[in-house]
Structure formats: structure tokens, C-alpha cells
PyMOL Python script that loads the backbone (N, CA, C, O; Angstrom):
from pymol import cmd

cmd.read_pdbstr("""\
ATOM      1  N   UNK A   1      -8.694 -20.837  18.553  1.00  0.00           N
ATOM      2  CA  UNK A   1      -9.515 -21.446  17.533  1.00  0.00           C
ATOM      3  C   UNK A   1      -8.716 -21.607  16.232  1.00  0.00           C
ATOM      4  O   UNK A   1      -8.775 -22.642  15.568  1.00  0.00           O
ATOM      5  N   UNK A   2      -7.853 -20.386  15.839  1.00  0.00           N
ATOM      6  CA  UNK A   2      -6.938 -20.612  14.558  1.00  0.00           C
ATOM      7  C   UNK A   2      -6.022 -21.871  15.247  1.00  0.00           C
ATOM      8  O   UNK A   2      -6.536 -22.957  14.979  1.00  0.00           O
ATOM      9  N   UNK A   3      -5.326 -21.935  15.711  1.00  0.00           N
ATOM     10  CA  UNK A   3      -4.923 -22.828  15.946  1.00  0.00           C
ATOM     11  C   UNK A   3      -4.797 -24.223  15.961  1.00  0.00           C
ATOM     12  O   UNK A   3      -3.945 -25.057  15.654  1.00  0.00           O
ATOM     13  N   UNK A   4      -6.517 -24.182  16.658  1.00  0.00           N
ATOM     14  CA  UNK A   4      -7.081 -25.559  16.786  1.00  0.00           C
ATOM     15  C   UNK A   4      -7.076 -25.929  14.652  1.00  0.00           C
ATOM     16  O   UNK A   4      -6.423 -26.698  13.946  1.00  0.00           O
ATOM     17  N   UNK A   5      -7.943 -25.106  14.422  1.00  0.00           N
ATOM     18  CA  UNK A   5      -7.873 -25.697  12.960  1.00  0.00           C
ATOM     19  C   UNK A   5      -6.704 -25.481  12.038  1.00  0.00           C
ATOM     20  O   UNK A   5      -6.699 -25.791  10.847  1.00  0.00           O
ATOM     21  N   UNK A   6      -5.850 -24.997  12.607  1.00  0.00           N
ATOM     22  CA  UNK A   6      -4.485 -25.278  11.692  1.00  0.00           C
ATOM     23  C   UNK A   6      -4.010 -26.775  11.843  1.00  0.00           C
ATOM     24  O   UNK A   6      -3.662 -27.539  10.943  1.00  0.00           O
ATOM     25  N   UNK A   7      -4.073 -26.976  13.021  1.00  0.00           N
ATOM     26  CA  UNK A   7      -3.852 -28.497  13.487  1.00  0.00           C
ATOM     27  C   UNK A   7      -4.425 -29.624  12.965  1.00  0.00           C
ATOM     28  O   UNK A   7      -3.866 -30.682  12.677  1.00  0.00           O
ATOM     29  N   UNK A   8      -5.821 -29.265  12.842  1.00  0.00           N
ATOM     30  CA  UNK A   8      -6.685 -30.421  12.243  1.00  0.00           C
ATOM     31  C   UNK A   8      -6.510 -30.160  10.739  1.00  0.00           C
ATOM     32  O   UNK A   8      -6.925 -31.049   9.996  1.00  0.00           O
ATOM     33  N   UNK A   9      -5.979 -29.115  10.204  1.00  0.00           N
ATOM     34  CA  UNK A   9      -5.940 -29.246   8.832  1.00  0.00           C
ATOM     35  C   UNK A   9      -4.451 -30.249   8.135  1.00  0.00           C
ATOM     36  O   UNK A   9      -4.207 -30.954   7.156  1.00  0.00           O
ATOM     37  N   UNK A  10      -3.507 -29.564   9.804  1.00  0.00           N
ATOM     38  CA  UNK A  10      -2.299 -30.685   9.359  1.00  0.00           C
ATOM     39  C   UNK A  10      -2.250 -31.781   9.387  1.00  0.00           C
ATOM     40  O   UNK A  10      -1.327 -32.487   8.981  1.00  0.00           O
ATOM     41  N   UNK A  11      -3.597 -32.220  10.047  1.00  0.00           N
ATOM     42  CA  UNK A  11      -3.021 -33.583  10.320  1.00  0.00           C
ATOM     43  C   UNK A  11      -4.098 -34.608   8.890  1.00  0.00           C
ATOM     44  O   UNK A  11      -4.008 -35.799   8.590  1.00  0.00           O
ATOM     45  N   UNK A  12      -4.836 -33.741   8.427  1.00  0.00           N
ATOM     46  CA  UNK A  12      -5.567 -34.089   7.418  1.00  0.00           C
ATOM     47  C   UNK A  12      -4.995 -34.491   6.550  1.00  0.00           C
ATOM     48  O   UNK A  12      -4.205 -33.708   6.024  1.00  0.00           O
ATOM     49  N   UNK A  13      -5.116 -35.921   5.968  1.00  0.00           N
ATOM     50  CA  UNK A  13      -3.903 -36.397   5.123  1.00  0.00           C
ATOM     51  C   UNK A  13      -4.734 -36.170   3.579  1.00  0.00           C
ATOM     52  O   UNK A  13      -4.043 -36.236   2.563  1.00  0.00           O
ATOM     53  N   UNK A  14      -6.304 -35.889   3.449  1.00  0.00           N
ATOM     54  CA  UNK A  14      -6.984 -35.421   2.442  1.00  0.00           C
ATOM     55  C   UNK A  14      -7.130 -34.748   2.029  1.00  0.00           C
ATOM     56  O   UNK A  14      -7.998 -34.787   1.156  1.00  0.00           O
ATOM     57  N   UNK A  15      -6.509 -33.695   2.252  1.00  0.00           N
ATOM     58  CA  UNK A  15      -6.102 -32.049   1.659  1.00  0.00           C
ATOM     59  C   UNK A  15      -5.200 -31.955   0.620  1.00  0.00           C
ATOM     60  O   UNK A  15      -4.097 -32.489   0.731  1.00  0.00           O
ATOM     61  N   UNK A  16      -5.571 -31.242  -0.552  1.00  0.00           N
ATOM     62  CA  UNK A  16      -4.928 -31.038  -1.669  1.00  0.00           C
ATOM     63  C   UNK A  16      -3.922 -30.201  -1.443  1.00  0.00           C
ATOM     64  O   UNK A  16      -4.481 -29.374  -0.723  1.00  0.00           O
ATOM     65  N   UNK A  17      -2.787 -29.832  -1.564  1.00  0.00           N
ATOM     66  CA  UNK A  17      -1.541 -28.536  -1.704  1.00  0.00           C
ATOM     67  C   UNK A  17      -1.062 -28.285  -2.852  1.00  0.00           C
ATOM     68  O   UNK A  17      -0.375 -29.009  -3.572  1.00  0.00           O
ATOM     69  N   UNK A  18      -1.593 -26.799  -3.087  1.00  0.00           N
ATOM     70  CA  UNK A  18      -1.256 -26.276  -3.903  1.00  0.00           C
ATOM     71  C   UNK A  18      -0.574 -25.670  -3.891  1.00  0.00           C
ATOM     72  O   UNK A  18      -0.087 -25.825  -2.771  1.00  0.00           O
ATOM     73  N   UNK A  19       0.418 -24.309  -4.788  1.00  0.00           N
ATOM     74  CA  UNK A  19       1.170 -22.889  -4.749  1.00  0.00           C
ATOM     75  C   UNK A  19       0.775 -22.853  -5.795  1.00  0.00           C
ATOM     76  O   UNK A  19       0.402 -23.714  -6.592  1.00  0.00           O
ATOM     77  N   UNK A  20       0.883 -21.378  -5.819  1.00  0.00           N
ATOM     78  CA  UNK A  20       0.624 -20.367  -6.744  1.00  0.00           C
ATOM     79  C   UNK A  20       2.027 -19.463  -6.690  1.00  0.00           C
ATOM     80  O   UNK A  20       2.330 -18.591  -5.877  1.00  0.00           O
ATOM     81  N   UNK A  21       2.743 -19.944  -7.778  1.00  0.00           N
ATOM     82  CA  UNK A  21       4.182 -19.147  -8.123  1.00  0.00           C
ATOM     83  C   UNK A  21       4.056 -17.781  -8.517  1.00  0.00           C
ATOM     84  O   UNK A  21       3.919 -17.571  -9.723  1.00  0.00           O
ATOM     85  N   UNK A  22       4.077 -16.822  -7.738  1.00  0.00           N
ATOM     86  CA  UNK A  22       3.709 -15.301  -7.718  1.00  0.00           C
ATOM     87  C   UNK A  22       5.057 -14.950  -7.747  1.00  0.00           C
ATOM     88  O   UNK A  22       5.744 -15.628  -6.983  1.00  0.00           O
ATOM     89  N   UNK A  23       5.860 -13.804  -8.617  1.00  0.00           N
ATOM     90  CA  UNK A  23       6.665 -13.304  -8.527  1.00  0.00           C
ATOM     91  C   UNK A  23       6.481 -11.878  -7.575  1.00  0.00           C
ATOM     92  O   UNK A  23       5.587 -11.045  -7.723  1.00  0.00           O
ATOM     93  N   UNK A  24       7.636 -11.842  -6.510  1.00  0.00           N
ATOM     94  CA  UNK A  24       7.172 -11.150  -5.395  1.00  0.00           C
ATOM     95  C   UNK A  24       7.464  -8.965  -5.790  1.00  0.00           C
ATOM     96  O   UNK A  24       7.344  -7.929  -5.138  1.00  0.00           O
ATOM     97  N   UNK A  25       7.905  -9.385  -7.335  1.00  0.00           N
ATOM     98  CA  UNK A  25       7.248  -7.844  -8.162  1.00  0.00           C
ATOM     99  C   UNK A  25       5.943  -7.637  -8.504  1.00  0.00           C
ATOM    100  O   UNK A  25       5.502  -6.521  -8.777  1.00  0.00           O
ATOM    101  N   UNK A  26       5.247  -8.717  -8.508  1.00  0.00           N
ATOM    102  CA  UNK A  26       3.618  -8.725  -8.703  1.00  0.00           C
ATOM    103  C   UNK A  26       3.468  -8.428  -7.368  1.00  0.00           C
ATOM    104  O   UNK A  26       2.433  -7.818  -7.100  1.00  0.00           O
ATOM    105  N   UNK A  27       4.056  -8.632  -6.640  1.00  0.00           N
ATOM    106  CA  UNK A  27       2.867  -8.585  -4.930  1.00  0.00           C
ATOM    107  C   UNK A  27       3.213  -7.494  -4.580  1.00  0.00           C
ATOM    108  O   UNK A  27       2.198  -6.851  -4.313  1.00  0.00           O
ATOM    109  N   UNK A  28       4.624  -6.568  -4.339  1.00  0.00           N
ATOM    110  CA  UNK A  28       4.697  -5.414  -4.496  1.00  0.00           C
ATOM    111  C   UNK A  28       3.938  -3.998  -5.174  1.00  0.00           C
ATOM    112  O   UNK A  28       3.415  -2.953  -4.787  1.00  0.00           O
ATOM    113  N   UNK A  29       4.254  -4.713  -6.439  1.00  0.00           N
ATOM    114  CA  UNK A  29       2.976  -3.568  -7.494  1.00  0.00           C
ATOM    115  C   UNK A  29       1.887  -3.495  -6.839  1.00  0.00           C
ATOM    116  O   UNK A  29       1.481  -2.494  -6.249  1.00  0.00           O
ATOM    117  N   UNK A  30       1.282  -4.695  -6.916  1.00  0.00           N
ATOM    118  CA  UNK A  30      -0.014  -4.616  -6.627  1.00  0.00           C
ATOM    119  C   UNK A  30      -0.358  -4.524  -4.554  1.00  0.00           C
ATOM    120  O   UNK A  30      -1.355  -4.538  -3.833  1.00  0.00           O
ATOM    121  N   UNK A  31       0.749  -4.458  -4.408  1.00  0.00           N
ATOM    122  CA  UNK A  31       0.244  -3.719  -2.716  1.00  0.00           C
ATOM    123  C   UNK A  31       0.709  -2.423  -3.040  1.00  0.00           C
ATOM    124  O   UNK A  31       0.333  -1.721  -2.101  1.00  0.00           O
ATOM    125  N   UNK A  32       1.280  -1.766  -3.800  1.00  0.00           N
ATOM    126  CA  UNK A  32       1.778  -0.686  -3.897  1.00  0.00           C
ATOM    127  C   UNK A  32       0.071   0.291  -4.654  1.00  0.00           C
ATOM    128  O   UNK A  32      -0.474   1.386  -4.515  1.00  0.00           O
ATOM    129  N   UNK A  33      -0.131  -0.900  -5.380  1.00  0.00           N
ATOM    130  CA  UNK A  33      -1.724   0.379  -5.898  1.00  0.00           C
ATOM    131  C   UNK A  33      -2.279  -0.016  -5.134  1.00  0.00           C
ATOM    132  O   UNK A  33      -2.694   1.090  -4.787  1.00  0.00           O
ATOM    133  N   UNK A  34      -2.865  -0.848  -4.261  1.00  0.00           N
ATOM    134  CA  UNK A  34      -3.756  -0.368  -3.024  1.00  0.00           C
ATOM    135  C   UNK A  34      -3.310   0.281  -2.007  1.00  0.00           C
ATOM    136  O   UNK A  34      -3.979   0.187  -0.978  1.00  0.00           O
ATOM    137  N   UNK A  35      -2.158   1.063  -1.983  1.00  0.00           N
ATOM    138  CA  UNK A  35      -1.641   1.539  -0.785  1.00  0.00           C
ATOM    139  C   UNK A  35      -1.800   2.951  -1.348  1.00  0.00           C
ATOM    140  O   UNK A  35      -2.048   3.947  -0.669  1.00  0.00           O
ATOM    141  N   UNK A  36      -1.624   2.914  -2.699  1.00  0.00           N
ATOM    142  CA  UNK A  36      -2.028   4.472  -3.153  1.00  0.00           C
ATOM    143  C   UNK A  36      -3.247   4.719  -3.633  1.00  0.00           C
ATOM    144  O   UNK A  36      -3.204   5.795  -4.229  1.00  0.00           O
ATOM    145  N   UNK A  37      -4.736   4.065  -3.678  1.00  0.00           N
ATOM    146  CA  UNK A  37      -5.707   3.689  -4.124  1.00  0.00           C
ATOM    147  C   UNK A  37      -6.656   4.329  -2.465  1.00  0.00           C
ATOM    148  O   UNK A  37      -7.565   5.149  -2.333  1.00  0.00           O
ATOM    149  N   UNK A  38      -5.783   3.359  -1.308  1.00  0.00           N
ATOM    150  CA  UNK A  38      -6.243   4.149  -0.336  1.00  0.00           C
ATOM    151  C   UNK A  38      -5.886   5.347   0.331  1.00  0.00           C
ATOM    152  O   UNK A  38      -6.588   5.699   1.279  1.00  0.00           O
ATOM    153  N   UNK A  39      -4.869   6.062  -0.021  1.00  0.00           N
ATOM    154  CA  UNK A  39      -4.301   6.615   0.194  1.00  0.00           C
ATOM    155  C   UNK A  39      -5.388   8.049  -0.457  1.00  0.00           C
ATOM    156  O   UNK A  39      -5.983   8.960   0.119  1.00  0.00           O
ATOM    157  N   UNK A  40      -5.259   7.693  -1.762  1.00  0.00           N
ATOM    158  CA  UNK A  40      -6.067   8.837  -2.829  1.00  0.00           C
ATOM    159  C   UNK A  40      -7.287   8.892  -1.890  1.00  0.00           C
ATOM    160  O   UNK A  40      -7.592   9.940  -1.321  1.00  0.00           O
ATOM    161  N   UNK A  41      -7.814   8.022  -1.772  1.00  0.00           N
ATOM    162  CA  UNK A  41      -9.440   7.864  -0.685  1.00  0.00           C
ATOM    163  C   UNK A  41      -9.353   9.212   0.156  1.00  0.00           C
ATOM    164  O   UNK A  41      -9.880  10.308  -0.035  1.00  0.00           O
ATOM    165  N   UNK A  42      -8.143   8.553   1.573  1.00  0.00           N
ATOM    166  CA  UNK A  42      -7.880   8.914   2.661  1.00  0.00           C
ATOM    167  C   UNK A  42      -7.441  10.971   2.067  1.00  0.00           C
ATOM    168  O   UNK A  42      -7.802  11.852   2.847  1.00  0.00           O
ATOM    169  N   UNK A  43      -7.046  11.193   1.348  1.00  0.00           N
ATOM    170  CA  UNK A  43      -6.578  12.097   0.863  1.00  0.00           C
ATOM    171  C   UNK A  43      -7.688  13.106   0.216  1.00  0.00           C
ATOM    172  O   UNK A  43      -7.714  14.313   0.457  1.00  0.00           O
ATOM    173  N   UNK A  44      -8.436  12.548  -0.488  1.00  0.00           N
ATOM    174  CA  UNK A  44     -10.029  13.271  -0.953  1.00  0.00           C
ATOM    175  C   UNK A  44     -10.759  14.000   0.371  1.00  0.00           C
ATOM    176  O   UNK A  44     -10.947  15.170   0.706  1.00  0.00           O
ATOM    177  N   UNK A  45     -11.054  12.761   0.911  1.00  0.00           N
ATOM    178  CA  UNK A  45     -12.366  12.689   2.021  1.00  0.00           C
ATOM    179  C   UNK A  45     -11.828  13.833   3.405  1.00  0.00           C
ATOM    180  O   UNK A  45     -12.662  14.484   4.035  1.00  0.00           O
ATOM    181  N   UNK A  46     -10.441  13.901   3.676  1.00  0.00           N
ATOM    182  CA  UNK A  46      -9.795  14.934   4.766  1.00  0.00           C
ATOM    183  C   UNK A  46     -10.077  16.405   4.135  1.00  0.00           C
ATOM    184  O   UNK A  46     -10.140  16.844   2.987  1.00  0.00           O
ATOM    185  N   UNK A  47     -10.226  16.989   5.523  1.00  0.00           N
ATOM    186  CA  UNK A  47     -10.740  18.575   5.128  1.00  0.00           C
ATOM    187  C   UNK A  47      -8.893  19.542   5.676  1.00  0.00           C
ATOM    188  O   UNK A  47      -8.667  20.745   5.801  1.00  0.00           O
ATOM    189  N   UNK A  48      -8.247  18.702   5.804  1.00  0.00           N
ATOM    190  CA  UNK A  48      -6.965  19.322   6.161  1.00  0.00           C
ATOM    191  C   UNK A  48      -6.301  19.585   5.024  1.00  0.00           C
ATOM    192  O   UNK A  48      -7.067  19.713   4.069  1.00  0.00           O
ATOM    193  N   UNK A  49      -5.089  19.723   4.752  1.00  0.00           N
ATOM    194  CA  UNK A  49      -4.261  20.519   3.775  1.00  0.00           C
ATOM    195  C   UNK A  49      -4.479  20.851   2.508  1.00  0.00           C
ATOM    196  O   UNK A  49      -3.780  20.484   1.563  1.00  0.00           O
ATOM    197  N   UNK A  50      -5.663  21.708   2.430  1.00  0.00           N
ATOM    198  CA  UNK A  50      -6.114  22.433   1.069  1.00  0.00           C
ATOM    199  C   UNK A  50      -4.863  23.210   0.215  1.00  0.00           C
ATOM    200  O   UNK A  50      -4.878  23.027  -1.002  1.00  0.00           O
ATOM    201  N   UNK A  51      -3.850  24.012   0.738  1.00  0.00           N
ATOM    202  CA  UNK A  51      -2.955  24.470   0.217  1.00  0.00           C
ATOM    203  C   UNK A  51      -2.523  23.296  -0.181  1.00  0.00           C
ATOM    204  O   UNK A  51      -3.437  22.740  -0.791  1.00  0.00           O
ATOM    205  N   UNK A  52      -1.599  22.661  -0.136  1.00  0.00           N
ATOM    206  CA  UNK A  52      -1.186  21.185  -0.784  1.00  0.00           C
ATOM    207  C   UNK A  52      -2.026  20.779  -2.035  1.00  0.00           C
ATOM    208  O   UNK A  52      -1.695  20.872  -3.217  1.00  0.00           O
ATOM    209  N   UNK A  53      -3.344  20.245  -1.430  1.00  0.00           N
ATOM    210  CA  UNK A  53      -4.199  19.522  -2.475  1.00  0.00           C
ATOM    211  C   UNK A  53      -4.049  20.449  -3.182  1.00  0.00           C
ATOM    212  O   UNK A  53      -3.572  19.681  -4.018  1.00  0.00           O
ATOM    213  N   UNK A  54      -3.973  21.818  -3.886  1.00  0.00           N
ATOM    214  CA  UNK A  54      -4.221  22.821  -4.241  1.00  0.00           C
ATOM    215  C   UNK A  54      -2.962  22.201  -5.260  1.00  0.00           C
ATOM    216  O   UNK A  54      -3.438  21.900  -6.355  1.00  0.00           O
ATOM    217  N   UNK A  55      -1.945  22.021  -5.199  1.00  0.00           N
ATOM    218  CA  UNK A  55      -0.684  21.398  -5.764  1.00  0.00           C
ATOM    219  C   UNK A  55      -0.482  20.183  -6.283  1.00  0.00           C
ATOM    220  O   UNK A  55       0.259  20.037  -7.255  1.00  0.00           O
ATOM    221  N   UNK A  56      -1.083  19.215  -5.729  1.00  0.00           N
ATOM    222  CA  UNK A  56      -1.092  17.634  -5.620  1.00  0.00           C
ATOM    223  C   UNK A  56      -2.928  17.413  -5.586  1.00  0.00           C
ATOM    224  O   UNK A  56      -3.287  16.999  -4.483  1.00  0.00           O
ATOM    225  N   UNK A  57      -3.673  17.545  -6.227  1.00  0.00           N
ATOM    226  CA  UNK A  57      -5.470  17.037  -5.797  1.00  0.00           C
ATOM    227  C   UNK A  57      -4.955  15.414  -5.915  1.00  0.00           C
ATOM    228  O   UNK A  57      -5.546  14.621  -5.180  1.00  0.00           O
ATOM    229  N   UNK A  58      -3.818  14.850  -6.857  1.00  0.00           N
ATOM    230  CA  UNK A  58      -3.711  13.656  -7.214  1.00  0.00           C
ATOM    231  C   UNK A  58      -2.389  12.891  -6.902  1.00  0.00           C
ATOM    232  O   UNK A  58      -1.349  13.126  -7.518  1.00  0.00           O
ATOM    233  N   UNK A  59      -2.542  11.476  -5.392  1.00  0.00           N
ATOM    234  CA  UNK A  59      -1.403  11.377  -4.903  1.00  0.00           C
ATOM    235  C   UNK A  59      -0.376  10.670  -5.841  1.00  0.00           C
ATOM    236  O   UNK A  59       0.822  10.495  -5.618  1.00  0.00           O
ATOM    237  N   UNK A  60      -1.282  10.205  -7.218  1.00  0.00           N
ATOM    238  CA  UNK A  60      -0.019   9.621  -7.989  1.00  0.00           C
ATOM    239  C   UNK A  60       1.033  10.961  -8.823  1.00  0.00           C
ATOM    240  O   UNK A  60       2.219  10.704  -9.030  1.00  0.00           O
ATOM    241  N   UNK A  61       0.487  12.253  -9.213  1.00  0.00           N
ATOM    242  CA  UNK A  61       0.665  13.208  -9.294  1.00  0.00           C
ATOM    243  C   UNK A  61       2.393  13.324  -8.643  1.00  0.00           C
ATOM    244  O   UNK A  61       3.520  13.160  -9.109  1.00  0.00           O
ATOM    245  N   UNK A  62       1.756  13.726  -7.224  1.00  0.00           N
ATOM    246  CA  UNK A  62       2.886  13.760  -6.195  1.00  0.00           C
ATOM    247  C   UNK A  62       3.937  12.773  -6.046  1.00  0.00           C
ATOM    248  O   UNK A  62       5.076  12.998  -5.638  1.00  0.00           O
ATOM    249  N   UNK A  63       3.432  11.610  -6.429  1.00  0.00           N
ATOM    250  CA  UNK A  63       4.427  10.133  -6.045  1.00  0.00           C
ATOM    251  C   UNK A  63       5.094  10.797  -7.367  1.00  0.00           C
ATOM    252  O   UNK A  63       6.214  11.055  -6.925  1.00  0.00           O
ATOM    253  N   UNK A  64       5.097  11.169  -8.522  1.00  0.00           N
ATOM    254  CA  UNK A  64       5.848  11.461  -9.695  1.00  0.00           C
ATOM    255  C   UNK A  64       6.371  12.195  -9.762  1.00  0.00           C
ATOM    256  O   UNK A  64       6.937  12.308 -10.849  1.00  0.00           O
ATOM    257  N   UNK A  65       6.656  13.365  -8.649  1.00  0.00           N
ATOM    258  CA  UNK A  65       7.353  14.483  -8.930  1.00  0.00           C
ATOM    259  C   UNK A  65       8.321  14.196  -7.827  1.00  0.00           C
ATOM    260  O   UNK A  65       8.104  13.758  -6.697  1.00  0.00           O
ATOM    261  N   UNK A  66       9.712  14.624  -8.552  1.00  0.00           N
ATOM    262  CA  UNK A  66      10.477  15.143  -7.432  1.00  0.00           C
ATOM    263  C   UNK A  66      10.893  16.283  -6.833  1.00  0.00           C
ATOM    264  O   UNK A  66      11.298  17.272  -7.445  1.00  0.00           O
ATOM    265  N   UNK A  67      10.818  16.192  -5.791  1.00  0.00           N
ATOM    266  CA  UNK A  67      10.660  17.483  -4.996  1.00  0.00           C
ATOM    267  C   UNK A  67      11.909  17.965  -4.350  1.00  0.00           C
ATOM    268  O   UNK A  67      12.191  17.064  -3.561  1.00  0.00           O
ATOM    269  N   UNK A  68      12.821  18.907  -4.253  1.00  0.00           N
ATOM    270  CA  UNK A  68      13.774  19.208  -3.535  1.00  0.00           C
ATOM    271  C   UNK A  68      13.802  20.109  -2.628  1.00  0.00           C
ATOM    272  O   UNK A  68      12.865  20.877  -2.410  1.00  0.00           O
ATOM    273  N   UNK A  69      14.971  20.096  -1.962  1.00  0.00           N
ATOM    274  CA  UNK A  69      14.521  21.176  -0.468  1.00  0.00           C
ATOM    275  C   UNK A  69      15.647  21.563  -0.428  1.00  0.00           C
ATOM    276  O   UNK A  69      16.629  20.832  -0.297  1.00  0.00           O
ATOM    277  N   UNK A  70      15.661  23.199  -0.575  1.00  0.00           N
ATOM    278  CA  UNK A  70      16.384  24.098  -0.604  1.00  0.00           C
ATOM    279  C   UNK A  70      16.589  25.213   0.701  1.00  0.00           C
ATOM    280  O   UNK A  70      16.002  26.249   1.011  1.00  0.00           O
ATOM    281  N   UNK A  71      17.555  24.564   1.200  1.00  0.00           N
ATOM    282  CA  UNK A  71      17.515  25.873   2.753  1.00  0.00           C
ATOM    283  C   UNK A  71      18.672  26.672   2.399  1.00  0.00           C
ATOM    284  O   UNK A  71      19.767  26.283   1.995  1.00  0.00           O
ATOM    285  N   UNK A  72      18.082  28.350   2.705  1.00  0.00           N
ATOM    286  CA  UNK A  72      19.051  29.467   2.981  1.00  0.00           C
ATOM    287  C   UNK A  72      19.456  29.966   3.616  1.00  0.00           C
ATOM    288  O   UNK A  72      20.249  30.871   3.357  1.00  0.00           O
ATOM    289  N   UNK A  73      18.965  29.476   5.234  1.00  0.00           N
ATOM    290  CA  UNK A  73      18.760  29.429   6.151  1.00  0.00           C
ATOM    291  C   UNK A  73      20.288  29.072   7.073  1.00  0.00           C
ATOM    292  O   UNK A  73      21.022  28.087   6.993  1.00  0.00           O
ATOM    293  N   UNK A  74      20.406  30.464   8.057  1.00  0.00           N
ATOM    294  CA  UNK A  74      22.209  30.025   8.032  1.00  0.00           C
ATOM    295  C   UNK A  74      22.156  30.167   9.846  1.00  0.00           C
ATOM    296  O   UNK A  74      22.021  31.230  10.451  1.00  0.00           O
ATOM    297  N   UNK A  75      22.255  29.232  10.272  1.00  0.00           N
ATOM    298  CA  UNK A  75      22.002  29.373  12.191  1.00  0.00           C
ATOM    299  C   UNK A  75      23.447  29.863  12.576  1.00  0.00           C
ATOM    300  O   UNK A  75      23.730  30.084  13.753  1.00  0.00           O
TER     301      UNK A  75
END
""", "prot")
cmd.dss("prot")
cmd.show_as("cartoon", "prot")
cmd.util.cbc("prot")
cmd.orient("prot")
């Protein structure tokens, strides 16, 4: 069905074409706050890693810190 009407839209010689010149740092940003927007959601509503949330309740919080990993650990 997509198909079919991609076809009939191409061949439509009465269709306006437009763009919209988006710089692809706008489309980033802004997939980047809904990716952490749902994320915060997905992150509230779970009853799993309370120790954590306990550290981070807020994933922009966490996206801001850097974290390092320190092993003393000698095999």
C-alpha cells in the first residue's frame, strides 16, 4: 500500500516540493532529548536498581558526570 501511494504521488505532476533546511545538529539535539526524556520515563517507572537511582534519581545527572573505573584487581 506504501508503495502503491508513493507511486501515485510520483507521478503527480500537482504536488508542491518543499525542504525544510534543518541543520543535522538540530536533529541530533533534539533526538538526543527525546532519547533522554524517555529514557528518564523508562528509568522512574522500573522497580530495579534502587542502589544506583540512589546516586543518579536523574539520567541527565549521570549523562554529566564522569565516571572512572579503577581496578586493583591483579589475576
Amino acid at each position: 500500500m506504501a508503495d502503491q501511494q508513493a507511486k501515485e504521488a510520483a507521478r503527480n505532476k500537482n504536488i508542491e516540493e518543499y525542504y525544510i533546511k534543518i541543520p543535522k545538529s538540530v536533529v541530533m539535539s533534539e533526538q538526543k532529548e527525546q532519547s533522554v526524556k524517555w529514557w528518564q520515563r523508562e528509568w522512574t517507572e522500573t522497580t530495579k536498581g534502587a542502589i544506583t537511582k540512589a546516586f543518579f534519581p536523574e539520567i541527565e545527572d549521570r549523562l554529566n558526570t564522569k565516571l572512572y573505573s579503577h581496578s586493583n584487581r591483579t589475576w
